[in-house]
LUMMIKE-84318 format. One record per atom (N, C-alpha, C): x, z, y; residue in one letter. Coordinates in pm, whole numbers, padded with zeros to 5 digits, always signed. Example, Ala and Ser with C-alpha at 12.3 -4.5 7.8 and 13.67 -1.06 7.14 Angstrom:
BEGIN
+01319+00780-00569a+01230+00780-00450a+01320+00780-00330a+01285+00708-00225s+01367+00714-00106s+01290+00787+00003s
END
This chain:
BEGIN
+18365+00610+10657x+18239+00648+10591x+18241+00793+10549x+18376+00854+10490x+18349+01019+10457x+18361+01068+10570x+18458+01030+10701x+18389+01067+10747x+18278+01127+10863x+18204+00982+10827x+18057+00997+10899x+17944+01121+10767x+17982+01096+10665x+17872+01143+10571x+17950+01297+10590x+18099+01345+10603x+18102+01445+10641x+18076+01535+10762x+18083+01472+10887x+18003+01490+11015x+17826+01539+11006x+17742+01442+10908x+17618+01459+10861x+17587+01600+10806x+17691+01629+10686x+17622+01743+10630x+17658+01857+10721x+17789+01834+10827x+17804+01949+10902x+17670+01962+10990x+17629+01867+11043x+17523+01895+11158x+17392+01974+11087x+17328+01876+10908x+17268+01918+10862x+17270+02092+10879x+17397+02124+10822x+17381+02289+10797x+17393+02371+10905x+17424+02330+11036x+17412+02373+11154x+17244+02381+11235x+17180+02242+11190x+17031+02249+11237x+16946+02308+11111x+16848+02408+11174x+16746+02410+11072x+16673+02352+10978x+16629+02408+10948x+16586+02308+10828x+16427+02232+10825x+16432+02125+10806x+16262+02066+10887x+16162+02153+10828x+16088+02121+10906x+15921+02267+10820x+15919+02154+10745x+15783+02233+10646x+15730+02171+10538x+15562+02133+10598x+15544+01966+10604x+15414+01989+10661x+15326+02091+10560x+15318+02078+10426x+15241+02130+10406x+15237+02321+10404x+15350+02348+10405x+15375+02486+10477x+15338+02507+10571x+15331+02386+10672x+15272+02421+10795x+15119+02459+10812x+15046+02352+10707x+14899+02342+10699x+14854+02458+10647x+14931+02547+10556x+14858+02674+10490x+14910+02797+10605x+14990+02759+10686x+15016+02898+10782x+14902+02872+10900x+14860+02707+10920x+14754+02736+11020x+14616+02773+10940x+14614+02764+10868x+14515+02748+10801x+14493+02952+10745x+14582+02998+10758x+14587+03119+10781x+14504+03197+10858x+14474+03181+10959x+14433+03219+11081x+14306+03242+11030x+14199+03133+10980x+14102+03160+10951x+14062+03237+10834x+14198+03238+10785x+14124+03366+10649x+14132+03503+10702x+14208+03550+10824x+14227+03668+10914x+14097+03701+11022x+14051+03531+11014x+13940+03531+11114x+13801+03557+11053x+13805+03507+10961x+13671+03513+10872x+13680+03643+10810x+13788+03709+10790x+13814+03915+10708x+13731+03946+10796x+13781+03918+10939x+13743+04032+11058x+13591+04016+11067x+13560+03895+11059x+13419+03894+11113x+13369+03975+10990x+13353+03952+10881x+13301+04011+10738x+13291+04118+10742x+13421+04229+10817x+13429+04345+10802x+13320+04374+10892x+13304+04315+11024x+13231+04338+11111x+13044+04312+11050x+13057+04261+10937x+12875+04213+10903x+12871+04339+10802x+12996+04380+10729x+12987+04488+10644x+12968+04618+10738x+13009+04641+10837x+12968+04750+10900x+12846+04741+10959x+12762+04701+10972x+12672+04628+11043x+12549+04692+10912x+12612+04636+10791x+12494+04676+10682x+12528+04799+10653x+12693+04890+10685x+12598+04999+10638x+12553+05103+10762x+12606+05104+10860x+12482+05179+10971x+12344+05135+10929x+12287+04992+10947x+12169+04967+10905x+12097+05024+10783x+12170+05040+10679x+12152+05111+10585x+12060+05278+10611x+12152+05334+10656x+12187+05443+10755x+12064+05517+10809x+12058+05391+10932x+11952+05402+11018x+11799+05411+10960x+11799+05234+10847x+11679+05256+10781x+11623+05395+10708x+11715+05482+10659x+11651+05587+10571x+11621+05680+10649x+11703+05688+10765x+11663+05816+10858x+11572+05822+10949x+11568+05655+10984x+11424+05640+11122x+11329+05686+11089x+11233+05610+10937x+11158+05659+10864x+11117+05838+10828x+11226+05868+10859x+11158+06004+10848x+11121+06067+10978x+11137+05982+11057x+11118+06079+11212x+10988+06031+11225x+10907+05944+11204x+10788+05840+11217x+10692+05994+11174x+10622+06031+11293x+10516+06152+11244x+10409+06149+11137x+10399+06217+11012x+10282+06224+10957x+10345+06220+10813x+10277+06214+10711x+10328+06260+10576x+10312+06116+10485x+10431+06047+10449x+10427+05912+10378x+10320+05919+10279x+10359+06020+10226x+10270+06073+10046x+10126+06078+10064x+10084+06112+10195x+09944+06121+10236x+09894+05972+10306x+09971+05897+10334x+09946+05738+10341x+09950+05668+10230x+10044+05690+10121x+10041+05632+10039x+09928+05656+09944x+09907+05783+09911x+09784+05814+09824x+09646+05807+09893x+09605+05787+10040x+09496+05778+10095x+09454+05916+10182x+09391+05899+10292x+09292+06012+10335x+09220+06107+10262x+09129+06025+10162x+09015+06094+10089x+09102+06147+09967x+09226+06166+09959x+09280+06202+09780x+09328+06347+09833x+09260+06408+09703x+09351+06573+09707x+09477+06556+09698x+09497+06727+09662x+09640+06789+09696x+09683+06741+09566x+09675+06762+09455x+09719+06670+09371x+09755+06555+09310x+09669+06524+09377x+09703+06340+09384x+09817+06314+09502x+09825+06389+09612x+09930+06414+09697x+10088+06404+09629x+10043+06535+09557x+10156+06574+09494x+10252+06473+09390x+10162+06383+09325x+10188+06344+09223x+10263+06202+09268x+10233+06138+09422x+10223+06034+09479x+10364+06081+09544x+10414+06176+09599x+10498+06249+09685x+10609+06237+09532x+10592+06264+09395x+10744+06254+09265x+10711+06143+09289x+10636+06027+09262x+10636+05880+09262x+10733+05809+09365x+10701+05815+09488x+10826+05797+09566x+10944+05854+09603x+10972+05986+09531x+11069+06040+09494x+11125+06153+09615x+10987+06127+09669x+11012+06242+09846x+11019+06384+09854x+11027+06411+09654x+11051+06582+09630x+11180+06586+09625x+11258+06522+09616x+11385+06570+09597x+11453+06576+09701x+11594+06667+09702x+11658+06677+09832x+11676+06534+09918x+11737+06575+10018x+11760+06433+10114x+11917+06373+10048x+11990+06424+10028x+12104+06353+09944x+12077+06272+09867x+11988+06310+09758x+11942+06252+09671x+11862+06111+09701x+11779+06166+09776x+11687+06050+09848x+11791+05902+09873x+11855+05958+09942x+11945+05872+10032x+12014+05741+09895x+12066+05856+09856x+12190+05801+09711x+12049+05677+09648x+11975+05765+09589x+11882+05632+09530x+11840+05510+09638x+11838+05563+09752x+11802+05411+09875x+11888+05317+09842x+12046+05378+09866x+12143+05349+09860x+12207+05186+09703x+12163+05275+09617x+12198+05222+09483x+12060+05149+09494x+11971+05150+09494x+11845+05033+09532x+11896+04960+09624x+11905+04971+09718x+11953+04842+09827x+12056+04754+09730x+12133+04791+09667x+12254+04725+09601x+12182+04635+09544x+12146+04703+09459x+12048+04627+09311x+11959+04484+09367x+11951+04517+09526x+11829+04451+09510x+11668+04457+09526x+11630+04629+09518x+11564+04696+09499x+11536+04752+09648x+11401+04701+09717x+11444+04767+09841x+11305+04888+09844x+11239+04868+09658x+11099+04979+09667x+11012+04898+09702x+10865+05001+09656x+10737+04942+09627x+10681+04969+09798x+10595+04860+09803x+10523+04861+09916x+10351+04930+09886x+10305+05085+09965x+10142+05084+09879x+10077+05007+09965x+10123+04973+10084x+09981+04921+10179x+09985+04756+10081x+10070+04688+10056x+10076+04560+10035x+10057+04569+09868x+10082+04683+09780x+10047+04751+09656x+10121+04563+09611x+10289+04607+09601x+10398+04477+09580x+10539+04534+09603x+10654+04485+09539x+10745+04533+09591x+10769+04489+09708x+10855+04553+09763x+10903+04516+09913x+10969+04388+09949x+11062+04321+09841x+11123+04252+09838x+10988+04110+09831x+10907+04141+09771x+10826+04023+09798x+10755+03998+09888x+10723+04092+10036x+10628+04112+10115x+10750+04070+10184x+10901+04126+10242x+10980+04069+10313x+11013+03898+10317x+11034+03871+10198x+11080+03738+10157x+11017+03648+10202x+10881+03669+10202x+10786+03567+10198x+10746+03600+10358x+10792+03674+10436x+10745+03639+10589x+10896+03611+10687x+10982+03620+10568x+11111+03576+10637x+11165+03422+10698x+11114+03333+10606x+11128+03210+10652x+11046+03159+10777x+10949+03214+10806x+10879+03227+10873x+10936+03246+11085x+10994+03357+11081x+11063+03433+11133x+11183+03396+11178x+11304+03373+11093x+11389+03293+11048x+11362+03153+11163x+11255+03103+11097x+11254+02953+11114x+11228+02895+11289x+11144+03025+11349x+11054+03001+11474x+11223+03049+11561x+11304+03154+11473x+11395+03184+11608x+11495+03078+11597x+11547+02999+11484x+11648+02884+11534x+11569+02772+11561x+11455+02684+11567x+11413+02657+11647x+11422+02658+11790x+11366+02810+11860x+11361+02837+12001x+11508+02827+12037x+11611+02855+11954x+11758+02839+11970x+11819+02708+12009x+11737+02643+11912x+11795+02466+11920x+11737+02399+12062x+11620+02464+12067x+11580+02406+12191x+11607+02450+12290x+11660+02612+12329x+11745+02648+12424x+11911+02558+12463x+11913+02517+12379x+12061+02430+12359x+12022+02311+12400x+11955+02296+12342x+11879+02139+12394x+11840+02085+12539x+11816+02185+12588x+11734+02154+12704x+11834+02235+12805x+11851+02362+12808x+11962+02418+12868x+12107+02398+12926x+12173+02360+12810x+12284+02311+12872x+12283+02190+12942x+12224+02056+12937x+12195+01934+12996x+12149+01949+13165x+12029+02048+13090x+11999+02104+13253x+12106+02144+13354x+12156+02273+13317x+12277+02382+13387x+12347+02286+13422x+12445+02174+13368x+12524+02094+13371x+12469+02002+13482x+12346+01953+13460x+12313+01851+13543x+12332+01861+13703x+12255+02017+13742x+12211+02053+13830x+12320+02108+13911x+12441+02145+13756x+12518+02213+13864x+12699+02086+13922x+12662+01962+13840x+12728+01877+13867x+12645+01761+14055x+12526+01779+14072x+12435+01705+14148x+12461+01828+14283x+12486+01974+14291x+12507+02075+14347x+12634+02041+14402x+12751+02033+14348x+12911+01997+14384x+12932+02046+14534x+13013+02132+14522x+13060+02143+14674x+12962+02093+14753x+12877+02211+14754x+12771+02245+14881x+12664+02155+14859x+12646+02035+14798x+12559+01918+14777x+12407+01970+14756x+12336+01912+14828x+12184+01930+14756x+12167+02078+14757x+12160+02182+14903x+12177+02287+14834x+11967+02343+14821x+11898+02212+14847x+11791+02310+14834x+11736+02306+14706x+11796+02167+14576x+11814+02186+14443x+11882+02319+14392x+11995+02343+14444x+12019+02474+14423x+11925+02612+14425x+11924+02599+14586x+11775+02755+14571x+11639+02676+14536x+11627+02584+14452x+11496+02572+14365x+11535+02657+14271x+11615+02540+14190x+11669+02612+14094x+11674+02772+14038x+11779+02828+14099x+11816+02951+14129x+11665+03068+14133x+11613+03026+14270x+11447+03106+14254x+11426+03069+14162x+11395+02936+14048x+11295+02931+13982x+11346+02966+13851x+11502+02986+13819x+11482+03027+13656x+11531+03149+13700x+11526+03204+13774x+11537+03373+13792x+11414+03429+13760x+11260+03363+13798x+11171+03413+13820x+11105+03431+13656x+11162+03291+13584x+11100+03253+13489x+11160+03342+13346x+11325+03338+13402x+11383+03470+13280x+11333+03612+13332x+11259+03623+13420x+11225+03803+13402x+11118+03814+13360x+11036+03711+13355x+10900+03680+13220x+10888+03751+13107x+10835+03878+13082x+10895+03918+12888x+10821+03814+12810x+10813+03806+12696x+10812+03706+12593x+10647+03716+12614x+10619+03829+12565x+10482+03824+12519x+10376+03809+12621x+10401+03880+12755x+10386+03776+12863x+10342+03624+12901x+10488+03545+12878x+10472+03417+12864x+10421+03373+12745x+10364+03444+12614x+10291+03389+12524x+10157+03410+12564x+10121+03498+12613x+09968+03520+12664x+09943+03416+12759x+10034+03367+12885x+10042+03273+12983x+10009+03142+12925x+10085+03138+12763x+10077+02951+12750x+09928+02952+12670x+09903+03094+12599x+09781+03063+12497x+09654+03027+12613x+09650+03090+12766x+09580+03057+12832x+09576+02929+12896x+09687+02902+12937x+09711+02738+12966x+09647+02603+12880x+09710+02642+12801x+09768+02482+12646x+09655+02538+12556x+09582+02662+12517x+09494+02657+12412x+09377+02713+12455x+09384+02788+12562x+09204+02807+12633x+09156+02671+12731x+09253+02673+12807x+09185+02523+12955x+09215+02426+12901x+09351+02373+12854x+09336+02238+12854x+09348+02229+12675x+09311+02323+12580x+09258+02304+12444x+09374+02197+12422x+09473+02189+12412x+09546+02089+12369x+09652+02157+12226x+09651+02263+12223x+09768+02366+12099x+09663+02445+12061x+09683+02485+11973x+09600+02583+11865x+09686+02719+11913x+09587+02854+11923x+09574+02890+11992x+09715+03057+11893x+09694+03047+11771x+09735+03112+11684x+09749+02996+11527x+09826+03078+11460x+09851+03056+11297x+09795+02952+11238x+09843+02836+11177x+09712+02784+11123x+09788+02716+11008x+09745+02748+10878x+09847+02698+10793x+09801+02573+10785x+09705+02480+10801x+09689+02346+10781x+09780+02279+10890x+09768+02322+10972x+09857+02274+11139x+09987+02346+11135x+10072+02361+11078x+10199+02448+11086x+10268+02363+11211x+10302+02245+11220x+10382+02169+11332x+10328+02173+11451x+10193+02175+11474x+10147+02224+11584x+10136+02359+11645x+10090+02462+11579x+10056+02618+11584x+10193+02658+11646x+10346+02640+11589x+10468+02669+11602x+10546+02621+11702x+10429+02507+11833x+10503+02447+11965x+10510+02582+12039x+10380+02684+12083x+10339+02778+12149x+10455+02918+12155x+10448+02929+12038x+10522+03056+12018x+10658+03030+11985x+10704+02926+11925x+10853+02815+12036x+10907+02846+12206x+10798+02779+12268x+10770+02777+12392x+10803+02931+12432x+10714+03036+12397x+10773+03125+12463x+10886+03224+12455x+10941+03215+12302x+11042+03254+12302x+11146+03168+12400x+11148+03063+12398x+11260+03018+12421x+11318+03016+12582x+11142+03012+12661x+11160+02968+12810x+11276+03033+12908x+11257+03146+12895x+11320+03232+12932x+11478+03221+12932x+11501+03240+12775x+11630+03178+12775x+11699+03077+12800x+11628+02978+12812x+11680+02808+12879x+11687+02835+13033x+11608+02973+13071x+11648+02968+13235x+11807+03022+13234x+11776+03174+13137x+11933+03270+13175x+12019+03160+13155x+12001+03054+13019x+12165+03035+13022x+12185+02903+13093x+12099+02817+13131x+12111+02733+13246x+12207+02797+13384x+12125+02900+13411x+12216+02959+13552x+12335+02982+13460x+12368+03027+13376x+12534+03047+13359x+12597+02872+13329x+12550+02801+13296x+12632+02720+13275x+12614+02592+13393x+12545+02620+13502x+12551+02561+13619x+12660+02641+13662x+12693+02788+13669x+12823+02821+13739x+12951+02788+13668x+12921+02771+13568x+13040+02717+13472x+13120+02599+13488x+12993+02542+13522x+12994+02381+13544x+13086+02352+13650x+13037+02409+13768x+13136+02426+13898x+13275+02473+13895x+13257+02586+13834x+13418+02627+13801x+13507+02487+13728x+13436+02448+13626x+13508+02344+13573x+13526+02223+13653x+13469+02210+13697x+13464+02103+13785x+13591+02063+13915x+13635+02205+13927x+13681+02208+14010x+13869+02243+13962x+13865+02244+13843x+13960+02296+13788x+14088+02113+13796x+14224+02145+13767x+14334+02065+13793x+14272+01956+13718x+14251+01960+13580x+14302+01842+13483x+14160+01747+13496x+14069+01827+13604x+13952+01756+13615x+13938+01677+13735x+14074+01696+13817x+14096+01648+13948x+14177+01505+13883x+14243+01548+13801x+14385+01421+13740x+14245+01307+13654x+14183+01372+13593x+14095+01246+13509x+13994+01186+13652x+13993+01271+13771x+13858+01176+13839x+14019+01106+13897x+14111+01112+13981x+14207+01055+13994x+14252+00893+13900x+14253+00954+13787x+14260+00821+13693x+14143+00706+13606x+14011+00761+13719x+13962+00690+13761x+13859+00708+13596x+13839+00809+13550x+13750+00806+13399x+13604+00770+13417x+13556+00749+13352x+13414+00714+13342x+13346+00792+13330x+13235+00774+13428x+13145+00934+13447x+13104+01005+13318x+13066+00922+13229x+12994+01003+13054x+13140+01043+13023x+13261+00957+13023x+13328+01037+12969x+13384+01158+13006x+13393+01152+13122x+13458+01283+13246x+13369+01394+13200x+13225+01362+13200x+13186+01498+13168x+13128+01552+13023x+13120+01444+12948x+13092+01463+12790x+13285+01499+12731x+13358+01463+12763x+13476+01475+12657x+13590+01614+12760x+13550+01601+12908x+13633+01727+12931x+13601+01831+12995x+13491+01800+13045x+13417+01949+13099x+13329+01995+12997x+13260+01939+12932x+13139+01971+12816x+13210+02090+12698x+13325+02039+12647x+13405+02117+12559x+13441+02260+12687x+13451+02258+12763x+13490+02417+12812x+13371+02492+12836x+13259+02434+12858x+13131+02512+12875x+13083+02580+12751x+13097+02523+12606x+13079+02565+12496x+13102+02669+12454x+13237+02701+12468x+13278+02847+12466x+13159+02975+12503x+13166+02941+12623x+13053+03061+12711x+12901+03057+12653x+12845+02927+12674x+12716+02901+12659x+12719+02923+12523x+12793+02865+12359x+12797+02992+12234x+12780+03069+12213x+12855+03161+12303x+12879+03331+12284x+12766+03367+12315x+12722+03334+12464x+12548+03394+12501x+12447+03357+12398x+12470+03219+12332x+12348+03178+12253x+12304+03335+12117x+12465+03350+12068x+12452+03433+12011x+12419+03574+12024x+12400+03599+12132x+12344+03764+12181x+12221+03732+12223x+12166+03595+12254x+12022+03532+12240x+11985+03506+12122x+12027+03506+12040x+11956+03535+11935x+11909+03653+11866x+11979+03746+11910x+11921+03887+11854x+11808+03894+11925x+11830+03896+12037x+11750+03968+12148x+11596+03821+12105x+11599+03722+12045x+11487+03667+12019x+11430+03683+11890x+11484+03737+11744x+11460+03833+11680x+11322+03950+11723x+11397+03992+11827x+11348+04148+11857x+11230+04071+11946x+11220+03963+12055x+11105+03953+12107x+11002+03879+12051x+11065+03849+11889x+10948+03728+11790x+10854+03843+11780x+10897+03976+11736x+10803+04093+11706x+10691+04046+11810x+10674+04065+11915x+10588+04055+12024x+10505+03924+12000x+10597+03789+11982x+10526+03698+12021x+10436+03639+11864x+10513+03673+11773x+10462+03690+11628x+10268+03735+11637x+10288+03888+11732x+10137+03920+11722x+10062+03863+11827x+10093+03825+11916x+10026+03730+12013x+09934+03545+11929x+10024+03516+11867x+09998+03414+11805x+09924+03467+11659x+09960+03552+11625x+09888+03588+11473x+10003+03517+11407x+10162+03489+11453x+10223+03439+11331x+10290+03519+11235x+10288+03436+11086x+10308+03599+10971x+10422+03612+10919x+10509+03646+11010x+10635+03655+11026x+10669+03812+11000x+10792+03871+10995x+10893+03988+10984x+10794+04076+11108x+10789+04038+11287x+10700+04127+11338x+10564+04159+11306x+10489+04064+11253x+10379+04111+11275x+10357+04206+11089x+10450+04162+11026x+10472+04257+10916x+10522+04403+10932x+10560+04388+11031x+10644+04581+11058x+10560+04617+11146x+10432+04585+11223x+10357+04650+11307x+10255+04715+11215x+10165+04594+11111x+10101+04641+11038x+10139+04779+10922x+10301+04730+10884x+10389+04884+10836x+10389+04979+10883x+10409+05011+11028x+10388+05100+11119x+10271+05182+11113x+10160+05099+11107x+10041+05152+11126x+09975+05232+10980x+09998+05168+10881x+10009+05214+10777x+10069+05303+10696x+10164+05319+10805x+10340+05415+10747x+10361+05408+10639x+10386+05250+10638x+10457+05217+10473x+10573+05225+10501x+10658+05354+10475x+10794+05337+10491x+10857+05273+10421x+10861+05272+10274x+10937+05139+10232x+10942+05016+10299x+10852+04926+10291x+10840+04817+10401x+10885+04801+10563x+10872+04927+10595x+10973+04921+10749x+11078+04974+10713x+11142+05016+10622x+11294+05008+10557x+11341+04854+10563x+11309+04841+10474x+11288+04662+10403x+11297+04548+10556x+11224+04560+10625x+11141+04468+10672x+11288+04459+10819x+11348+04611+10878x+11411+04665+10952x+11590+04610+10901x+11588+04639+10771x+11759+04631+10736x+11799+04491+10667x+11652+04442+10671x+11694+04235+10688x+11699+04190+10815x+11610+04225+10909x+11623+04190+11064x+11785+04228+11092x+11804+04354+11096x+11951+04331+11104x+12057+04263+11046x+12060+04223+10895x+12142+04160+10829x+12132+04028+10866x+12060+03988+10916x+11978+03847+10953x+12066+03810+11079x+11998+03905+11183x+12109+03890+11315x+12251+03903+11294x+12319+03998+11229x+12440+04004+11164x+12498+03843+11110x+12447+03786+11039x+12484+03694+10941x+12469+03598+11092x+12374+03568+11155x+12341+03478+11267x+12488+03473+11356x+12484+03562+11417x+12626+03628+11507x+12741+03548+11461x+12773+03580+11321x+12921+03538+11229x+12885+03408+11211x+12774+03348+11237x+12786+03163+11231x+12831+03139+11298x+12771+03180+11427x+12798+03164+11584x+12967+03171+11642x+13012+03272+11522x+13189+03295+11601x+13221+03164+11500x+13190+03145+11387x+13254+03052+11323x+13214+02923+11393x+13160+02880+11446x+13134+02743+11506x+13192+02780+11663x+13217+02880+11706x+13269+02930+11829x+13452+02866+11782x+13480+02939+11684x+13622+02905+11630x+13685+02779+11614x+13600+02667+11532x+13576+02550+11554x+13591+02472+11671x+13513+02522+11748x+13506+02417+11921x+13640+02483+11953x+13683+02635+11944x+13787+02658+12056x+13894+02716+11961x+13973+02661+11852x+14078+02768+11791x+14134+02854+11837x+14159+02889+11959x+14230+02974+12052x+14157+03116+12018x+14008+03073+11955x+13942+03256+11941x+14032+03286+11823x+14010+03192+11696x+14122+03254+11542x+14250+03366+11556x+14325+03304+11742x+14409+03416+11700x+14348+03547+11767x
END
């Protein structure tokens, strides 16, 4: 017995020493606090170019703020007096520094066309905005990947190839559509001939008014990322461990819901998320097509008005917006595939 129990502690001090699960759980668990810095740093740089950008675009915009803000018909004095009010006498350092320490606060300045602060004219067309682009998102996901997948599993080594050049011609034709385009296309379709959608805005009808300008954000994109994840599809398809599960004889939902479905995610994610900016930027368009009173059709009317505060405002939430959107997107990217964390 000593010795076996002396044999023991020799081996003990010769082999390492066992991990600690729960040592183990806080070193993986690591990863994501390295993963989530990086992205952060990346939304913090993001706000302050935007920052940046907002104070300087605004001044390139031709014509004199102080003379929009105080009116056509107001003298030089009233000019003047309107020009210390927004604080556009003082140097540009200065200018900047107060944008600066306002943005912090909270404070993103008074709006004259909307005669409100800014923060309340943004806020209140943000959900709006917000709401129509994850929508067109969900339904790009929705309809998109099922599709891509379908078409490009029914395709297989050479199969069906005139499903293919349907296909192929037809969401090529349909993603070079610009937005506002295909919003003019459906308001003529669905709300002039066959009167079936309301044609623009309607706050009594919100669930209806919001199919249209859905619709056209989204079409487009359910074509691009269909064609990528029909080629995806194939690649996977064709890959080893997908040869060993049809080999062992798996069941069709499961073959392609539990081991090809998880590798398409990756790709079709990442694009969703650079589709989302880019549907941001084409709500502007489809916002004024529909009359919806969203973030675009708020910065056109800014424009026209040269309320620079408000296209400050209206400009460095659109970005923070897409910013914040993006960093969901890697975090649920991270999720499906840990392999991004490291």
């Amino acid at each position: 017995m000593e010795a076996q129990e002396q044999k023991r502690s020799t081996v003990n001090a010769v082999l390492p020493a066992r991990p600690n699960p729960t040592l183990l759980r806080r070193m993986a668990g690591s990863s994501w606090i390295g993963f989530v810095l990086n992205r952060a740093g990346g939304v913090l740089a993001t706000f302050v170019v935007a920052v940046i950008m907002t104070f300087l675009i605004v001044r390139l915009i031709p014509g004199d703020p102080a003379v929009s803000a105080a009116g056509q018909n107001a003298d030089l004095v009233r000019i003047e007096q309107v020009r210390q009010e927004l604080g556009l006498d003082l140097p540009m350092p200065v200018q900047f520094m107060n944008y600066v320490t306002g943005v912090l606060r909270g404070d993103l300045g008074f709006s004259f066309s909307l005669n409100s602060p800014v923060s309340d004219g943004v806020f209140s067309r943000l959900p709006f905005t917000a709401g129509l682009a994850v929508l067109a998102l969900l339904v790009v996901l929705v309809v998109a990947v099922p599709m891509g997948m379908s078409v490009g599993i029914l395709t297989r080594n050479g199969r069906r190839t005139w499903l293919g050049s349907a296909f192929g011609y037809g969401t090529a034709f349909l993603s070079a559509i610009p937005a506002y385009v295909m919003a003019t296309a459906l308001v003529l379709i669905f709300a002039i001939w066959l009167k079936a959608l309301p044609p623009a805005y309607s706050a009594g009808n919100i669930t209806a008014a919001i199919i249209l300008p859905c619709a056209a954000l989204s079409i487009a994109s359910i074509c691009s990322i269909a064609r990528i994840v029909r080629r995806e599809t194939a690649v996977v398809l064709e890959q080893d461990y997908m040869r060993t599960a049809r080999g062992w004889r798996v069941g069709t939902g499961r073959l392609y819901a539990k081991y090809a479905l998880p590798n398409l995610l990756t790709t079709t994610l990442t694009l969703s998320g650079i589709i989302m900016i880019g549907m941001l930027g084409g709500a502007i368009s489809v916002e004024l097509v529909f009359n919806w009173p969203g973030l675009g059709f708020g910065i056109v009317n800014a424009v026209k008005t040269k309320d620079y505060p408000l296209i400050q405002g209206i400009v460095l939430v659109l970005a923070m917006l897409g910013s914040i959107l993006t960093l969901i997107v890697d975090i649920v990217l991270a999720i499906v595939d840990p392999r991004i964390r490291g």
